[in-house]
VEXDREN-2710 file (C-alpha; in Angstrom, 1 decimal):
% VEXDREN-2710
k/r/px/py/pz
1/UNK/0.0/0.0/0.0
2/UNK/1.6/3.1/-1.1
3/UNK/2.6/5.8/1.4
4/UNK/0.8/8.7/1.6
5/UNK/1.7/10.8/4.5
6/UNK/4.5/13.4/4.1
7/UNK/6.3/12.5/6.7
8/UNK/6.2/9.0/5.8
9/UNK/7.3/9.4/2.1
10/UNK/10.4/11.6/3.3
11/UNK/11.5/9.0/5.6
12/UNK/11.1/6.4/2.6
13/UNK/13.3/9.0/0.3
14/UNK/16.0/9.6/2.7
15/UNK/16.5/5.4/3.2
16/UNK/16.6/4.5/-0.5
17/UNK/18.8/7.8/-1.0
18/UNK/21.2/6.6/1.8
19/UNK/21.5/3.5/-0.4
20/UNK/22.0/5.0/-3.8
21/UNK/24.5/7.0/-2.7
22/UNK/26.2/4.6/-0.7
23/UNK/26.5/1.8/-3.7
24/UNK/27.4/4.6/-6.3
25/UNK/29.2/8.0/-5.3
26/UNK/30.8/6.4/-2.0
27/UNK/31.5/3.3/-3.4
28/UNK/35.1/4.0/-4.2
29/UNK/36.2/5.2/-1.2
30/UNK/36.3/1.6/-0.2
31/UNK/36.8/0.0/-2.6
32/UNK/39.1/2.1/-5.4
33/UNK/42.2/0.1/-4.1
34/UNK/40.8/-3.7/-4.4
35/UNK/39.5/-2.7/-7.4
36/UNK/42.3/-1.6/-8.9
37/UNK/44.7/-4.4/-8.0
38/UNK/42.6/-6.5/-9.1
39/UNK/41.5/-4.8/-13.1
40/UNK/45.3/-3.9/-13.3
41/UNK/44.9/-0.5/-13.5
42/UNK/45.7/2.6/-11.0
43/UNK/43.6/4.0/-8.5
44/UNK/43.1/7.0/-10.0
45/UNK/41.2/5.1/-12.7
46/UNK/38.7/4.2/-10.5
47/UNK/38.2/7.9/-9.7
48/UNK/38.5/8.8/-13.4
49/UNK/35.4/6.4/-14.2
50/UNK/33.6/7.8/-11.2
51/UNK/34.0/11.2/-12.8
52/UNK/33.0/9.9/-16.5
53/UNK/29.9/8.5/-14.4
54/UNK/29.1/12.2/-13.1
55/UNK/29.7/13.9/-16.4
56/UNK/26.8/11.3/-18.0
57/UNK/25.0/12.1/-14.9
58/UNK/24.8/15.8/-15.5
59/UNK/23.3/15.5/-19.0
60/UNK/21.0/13.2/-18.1
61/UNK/19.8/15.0/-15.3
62/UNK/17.3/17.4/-17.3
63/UNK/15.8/14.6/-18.9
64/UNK/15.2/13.0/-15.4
65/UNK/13.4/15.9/-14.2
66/UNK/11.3/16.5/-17.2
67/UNK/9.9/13.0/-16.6
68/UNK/9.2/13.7/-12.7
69/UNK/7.6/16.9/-13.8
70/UNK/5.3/14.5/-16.2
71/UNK/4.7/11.3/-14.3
72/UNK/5.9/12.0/-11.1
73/UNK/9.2/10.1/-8.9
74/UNK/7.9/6.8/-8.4
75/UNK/8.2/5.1/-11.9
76/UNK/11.6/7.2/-12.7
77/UNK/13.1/6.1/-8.9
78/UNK/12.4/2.7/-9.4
79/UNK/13.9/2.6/-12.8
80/UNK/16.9/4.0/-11.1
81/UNK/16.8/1.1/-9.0
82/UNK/17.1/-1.3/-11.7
83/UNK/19.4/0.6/-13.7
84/UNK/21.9/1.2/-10.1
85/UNK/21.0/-2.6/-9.9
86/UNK/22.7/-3.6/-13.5
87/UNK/25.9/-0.7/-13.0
88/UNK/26.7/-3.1/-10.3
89/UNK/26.4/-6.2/-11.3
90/UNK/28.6/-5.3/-14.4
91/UNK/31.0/-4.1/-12.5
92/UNK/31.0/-7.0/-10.4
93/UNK/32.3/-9.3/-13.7
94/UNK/34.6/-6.1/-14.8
95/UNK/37.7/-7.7/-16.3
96/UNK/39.3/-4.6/-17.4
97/UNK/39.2/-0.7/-18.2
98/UNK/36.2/-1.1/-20.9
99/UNK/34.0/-2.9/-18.6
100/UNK/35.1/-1.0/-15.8
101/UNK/33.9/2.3/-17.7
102/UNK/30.9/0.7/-19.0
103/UNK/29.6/0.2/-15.8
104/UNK/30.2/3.4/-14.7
105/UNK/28.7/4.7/-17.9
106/UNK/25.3/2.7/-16.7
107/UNK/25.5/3.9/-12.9
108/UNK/26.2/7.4/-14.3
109/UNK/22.4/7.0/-16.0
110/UNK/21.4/5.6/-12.4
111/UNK/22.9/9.0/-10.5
112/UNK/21.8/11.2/-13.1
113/UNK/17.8/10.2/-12.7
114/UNK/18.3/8.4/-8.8
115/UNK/20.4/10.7/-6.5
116/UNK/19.4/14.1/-4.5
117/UNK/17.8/15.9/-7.6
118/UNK/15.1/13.4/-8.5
119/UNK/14.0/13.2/-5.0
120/UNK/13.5/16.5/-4.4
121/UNK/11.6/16.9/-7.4
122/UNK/9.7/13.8/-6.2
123/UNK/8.3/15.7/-3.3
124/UNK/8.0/19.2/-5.0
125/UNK/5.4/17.1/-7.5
126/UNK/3.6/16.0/-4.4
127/UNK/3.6/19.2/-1.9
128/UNK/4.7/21.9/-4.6
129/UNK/5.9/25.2/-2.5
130/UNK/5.3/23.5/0.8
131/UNK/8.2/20.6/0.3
132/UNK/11.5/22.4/2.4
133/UNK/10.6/20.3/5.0
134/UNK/9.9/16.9/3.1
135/UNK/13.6/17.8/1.2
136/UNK/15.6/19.0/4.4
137/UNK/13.8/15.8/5.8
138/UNK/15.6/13.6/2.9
139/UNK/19.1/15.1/3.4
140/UNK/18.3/14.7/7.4
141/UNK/18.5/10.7/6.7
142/UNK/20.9/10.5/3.5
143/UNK/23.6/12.7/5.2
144/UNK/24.5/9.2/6.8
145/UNK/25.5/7.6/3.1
146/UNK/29.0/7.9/4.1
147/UNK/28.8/6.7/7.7
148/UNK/26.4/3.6/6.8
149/UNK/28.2/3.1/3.0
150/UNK/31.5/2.9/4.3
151/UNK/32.0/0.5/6.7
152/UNK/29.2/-1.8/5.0
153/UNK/31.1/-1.7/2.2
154/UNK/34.2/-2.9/4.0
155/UNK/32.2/-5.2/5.6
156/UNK/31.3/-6.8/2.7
157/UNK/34.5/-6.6/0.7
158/UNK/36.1/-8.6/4.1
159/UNK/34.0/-11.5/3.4
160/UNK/33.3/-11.5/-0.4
161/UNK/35.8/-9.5/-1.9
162/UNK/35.3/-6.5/-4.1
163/UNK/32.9/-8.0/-6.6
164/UNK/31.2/-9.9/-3.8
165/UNK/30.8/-6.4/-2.2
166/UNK/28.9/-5.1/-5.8
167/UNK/26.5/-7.7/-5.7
168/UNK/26.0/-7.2/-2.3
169/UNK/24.6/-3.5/-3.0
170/UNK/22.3/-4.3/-6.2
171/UNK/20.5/-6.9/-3.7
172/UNK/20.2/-4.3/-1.2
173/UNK/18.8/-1.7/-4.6
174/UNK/16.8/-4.8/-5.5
175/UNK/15.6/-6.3/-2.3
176/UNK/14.8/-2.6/-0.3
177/UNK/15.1/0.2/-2.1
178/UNK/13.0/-0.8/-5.4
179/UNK/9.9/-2.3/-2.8
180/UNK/10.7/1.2/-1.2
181/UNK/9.9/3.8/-4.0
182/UNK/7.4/1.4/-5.2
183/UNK/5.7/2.3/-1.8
184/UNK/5.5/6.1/-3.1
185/UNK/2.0/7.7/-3.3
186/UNK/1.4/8.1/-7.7
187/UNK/1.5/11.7/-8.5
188/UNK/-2.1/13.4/-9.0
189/UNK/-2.5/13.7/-12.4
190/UNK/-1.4/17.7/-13.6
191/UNK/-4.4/20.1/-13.7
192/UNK/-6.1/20.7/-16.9
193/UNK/-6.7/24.2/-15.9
194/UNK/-3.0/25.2/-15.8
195/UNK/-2.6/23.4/-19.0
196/UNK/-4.8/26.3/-20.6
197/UNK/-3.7/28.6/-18.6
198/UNK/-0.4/28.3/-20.0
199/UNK/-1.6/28.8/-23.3
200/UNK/-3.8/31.8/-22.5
201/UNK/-2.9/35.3/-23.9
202/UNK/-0.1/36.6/-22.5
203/UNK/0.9/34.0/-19.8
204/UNK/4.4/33.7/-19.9
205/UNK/5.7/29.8/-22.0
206/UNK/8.7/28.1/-22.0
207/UNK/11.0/27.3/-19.4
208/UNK/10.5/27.7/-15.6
209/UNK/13.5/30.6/-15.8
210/UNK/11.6/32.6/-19.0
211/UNK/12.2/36.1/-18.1
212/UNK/14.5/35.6/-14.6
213/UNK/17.6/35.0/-16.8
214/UNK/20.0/36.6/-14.6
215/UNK/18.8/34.5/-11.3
216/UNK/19.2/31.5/-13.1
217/UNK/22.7/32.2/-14.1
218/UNK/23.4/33.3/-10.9
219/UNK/22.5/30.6/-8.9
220/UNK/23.7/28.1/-11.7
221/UNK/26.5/29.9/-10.5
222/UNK/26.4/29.6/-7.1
223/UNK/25.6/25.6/-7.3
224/UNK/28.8/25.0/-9.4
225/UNK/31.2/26.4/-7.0
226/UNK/29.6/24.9/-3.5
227/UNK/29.3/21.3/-5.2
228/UNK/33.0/21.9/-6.7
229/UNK/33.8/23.0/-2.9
230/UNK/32.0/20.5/-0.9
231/UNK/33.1/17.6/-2.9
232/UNK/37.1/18.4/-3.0
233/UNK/37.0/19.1/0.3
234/UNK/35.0/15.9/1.6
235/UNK/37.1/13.6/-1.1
236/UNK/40.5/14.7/0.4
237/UNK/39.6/15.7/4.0
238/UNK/42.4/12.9/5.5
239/UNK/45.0/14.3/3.1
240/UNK/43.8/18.2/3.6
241/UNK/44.0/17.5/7.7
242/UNK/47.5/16.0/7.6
243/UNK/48.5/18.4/5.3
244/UNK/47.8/20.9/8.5
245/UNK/50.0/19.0/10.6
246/UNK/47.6/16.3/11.9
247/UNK/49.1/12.7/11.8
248/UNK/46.9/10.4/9.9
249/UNK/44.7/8.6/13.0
250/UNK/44.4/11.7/14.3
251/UNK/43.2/13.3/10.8
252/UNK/41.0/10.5/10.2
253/UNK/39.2/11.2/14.3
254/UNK/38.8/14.9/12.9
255/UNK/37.6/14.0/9.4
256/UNK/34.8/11.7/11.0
257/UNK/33.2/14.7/12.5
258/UNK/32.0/16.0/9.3
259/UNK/29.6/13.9/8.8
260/UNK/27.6/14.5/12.3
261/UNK/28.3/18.2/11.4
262/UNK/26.2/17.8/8.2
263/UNK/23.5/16.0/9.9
264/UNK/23.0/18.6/13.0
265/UNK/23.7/21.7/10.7
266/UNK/20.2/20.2/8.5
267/UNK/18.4/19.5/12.2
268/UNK/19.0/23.3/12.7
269/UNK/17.5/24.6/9.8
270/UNK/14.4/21.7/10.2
271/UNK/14.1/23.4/13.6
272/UNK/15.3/26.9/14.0
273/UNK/15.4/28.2/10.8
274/UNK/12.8/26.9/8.6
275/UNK/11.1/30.1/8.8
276/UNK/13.3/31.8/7.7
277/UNK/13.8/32.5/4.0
278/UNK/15.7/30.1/2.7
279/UNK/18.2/32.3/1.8
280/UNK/19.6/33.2/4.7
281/UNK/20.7/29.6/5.6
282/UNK/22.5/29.5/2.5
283/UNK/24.6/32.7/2.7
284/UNK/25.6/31.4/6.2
285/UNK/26.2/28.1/4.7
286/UNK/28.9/30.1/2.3
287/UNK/30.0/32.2/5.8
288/UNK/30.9/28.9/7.3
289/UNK/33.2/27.5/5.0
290/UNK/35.2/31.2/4.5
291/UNK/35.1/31.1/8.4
292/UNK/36.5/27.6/8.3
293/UNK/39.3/28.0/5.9
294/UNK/40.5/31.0/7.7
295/UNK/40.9/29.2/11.3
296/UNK/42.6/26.8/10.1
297/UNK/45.3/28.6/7.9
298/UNK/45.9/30.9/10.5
299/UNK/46.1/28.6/13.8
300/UNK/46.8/25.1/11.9
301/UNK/46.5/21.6/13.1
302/UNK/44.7/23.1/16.6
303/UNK/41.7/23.5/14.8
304/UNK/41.8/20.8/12.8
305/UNK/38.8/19.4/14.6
306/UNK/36.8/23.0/14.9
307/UNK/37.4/23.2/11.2
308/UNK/35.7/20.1/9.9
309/UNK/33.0/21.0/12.7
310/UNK/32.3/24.1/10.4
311/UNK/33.0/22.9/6.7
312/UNK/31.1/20.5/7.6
313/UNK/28.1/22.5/9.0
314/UNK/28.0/25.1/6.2
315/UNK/28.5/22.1/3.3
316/UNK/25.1/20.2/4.8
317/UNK/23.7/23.7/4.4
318/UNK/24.2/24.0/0.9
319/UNK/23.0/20.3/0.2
320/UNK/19.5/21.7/1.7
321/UNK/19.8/25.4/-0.5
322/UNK/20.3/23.4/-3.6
323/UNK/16.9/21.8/-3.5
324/UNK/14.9/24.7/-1.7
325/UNK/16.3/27.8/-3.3
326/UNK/15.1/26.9/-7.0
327/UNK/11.7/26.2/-5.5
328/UNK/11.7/29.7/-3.8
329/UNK/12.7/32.2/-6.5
330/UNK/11.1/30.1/-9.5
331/UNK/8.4/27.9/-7.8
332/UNK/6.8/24.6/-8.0
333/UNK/5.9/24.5/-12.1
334/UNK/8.5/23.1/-13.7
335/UNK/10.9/22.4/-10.6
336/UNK/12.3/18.9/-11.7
337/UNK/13.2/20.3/-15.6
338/UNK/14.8/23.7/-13.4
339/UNK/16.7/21.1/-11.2
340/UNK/18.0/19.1/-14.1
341/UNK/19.5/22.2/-16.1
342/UNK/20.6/24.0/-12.7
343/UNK/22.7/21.1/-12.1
344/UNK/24.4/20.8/-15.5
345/UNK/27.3/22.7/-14.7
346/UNK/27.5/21.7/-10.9
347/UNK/27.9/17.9/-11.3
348/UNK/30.8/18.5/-14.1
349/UNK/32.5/20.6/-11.4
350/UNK/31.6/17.9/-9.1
351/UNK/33.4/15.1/-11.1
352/UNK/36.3/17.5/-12.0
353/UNK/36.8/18.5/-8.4
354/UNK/38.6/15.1/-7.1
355/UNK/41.0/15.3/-9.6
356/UNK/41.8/19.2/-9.4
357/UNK/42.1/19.5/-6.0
358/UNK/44.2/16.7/-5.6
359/UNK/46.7/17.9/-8.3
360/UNK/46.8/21.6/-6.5
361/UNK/47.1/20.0/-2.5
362/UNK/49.9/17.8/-4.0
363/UNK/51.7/21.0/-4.7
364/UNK/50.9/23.1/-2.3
365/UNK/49.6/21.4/0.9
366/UNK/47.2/23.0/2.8
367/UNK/47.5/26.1/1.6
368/UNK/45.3/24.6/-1.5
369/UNK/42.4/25.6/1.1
370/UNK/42.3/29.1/-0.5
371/UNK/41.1/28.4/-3.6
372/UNK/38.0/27.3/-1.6
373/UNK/37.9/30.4/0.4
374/UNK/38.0/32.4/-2.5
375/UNK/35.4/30.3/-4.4
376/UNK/33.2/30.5/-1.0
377/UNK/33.2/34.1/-1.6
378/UNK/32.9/34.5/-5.0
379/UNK/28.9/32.1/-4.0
380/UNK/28.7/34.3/-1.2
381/UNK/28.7/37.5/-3.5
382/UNK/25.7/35.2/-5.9
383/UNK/23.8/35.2/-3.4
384/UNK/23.7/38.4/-2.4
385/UNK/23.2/39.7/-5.9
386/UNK/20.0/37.5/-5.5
387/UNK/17.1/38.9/-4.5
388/UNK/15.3/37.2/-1.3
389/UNK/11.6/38.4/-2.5
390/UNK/11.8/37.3/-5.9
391/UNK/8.5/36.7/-7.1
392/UNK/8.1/33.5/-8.5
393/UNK/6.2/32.4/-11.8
394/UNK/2.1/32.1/-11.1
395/UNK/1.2/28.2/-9.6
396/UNK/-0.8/26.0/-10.6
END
């Protein structure tokens, strides 16, 4: 029997999302090095394919929305579950490079339609401008993909190996998450009467953005460089700690802490600030991470621990801002085709940022951390140039 209540349907979200980004986006983290012995290739392969994956991911992610606009999340999320399901299971019998990339090729299909984006849309389709608390709900549970991916994924590799390990998440996409989004409510069929009201005499057509140009490229903007931030940072935290002087047990204690910081940064804004404007949580989102890059290049490995604290903090922020602040300034019509475009150029910085910021820590240690001071900044300034008030295209 399908869910119905909104509570009840983010809870569901935030569990399959935990998976799906556990058995996709985490999945090297634990596995990159058995992997690579194994295919006879470097590690930085692995990481390469991931990328490839997040490239496809980011043009498909339009496409994705458009369809949740049309029929709503559940058929489209349960897809995903299939097609995260045969990513896996091909690179489960990877002999080589080609197959390794062609599974990545098919799980970057499965990220692009699957992973935060869809979801939201999923619960804009149901609960239109009133979904900020369904989405910070989702990101509430899913912040955990890391913390439960991780050591289940070591757990696994322990007893069945690397390939073993694969299989082991398309039963868990297979056996949990595809019942799970099955469960969702179907999407209420789009009213007629905004059909023709589209059409009427001068109501604006075409895309959500038609006449709000500049905030869309602002805040296309603005998504690039926090994704680009948040995911060099979290990808090299260990190496960006010990780079401050931390030893690596000690940078791997601190690095831990980001993840809690995430999770009690989004119970903040479910609690203290969800009546606020969602911009404000985002431009102190941006204020965090400048505020965290500047304690620890001026004090060091001291505040190693207070740093990740705050990244951390302001980066679970921005994973919130980049679901509610589209539905804010453009509203509900249209949200999951707004979402897909909006995201184009974020998730190629987001598969470029690994690589990038590992070439410029190599050379130049923690200092590195500037470049995502700066870039905090430069979001910081976005935002400000957007208005809070913007009026939003008429609802349906």
């Amino acid at each position: 029997m399908p869910i119905e209540n909104r509570k009840g349907v983010a809870v569901l979200l935030g569990i399959t999302q935990t998976i799906s980004w556990a058995s996709s986006f985490y999945l090297p983290g634990v596995l990159a090095a058995p992997m690579a012995r194994d295919l006879g290739v470097e590690t930085s392969t692995i990481y390469a394919a991931l990328s490839f994956s997040l490239m496809i991911s980011a043009l498909l992610g339009p496409y994705a929305g458009r369809a949740i606009d049309r029929w709503g999340g559940r058929p489209v999320l349960c897809a995903t579950n299939l097609a995260f399901a045969a990513g896996l299971a091909l690179l489960g019998v990877a002999q080589g490079p080609i197959g390794l990339f062609a599974a990545w090729a098919i799980l970057g299909v499965a990220m692009g339609s699957g992973l935060y984006e869809a979801a939201f849309a999923t619960v804009v389709r149901y609960d239109g401008r009133e979904a900020r608390g369904s989405i910070t709900g989702i990101t509430l549970l899913a912040g955990f993909a890391s913390t439960v991916g991780w050591p289940l994924s070591m757990l696994m590799e322990s007893h069945l190996g690397w390939r073993g390990a694969c299989y082991g998440w398309v039963a868990l996409q297979l056996l949990l998450n595809l019942p799970l989004n099955w469960l969702l409510p179907v999407a209420r069929p789009l009213v007629p009467a905004a059909v023709a009201a589209s059409s009427a005499p001068g109501t604006p057509s075409g895309p959500p953005w038609q006449g709000r140009r500049q905030a869309f490229a602002l805040l296309a903007l603005m998504f690039m460089l926090t994704l680009f931030i948040g995911t060099a940072a979290s990808s090299h935290m260990p190496q960006v700690l010990q780079t401050s002087g931390l030893s690596l047990a000690a940078a791997a204690a601190a690095g831990a802490l980001m993840g809690p910081s995430q999770v009690g940064a989004r119970i903040i804004e479910m609690s203290l600030l969800r009546r606020m404007h969602p911009m404000f949580p985002a431009r102190l989102a941006t204020a965090l991470i400048m505020i965290a890059v500047v304690l620890i290049l001026a004090v060091g490995a001291p505040m190693a621990s207070l740093f990740t604290i705050v990244f951390g903090a302001g980066n679970g922020l921005l994973t919130i801002a980049r679901g509610v602040l589209p539905l804010a300034i453009f509203g509900a019509q249209g949200y999951g085709a707004l979402q897909g475009v909006l995201m184009i150029p974020a998730r190629i910085a987001q598969g470029l940022a690994p690589w990038l910021f590992g070439i410029l820590l190599d050379r130049w240690g923690v200092q590195s951390l500037w470049l995502l001071g700066v870039l905090s900044l430069v979001s910081l300034g976005t935002l400000l140039a957007l208005r809070a008030d913007a009026p939003a295209p008429a609802q349906a």
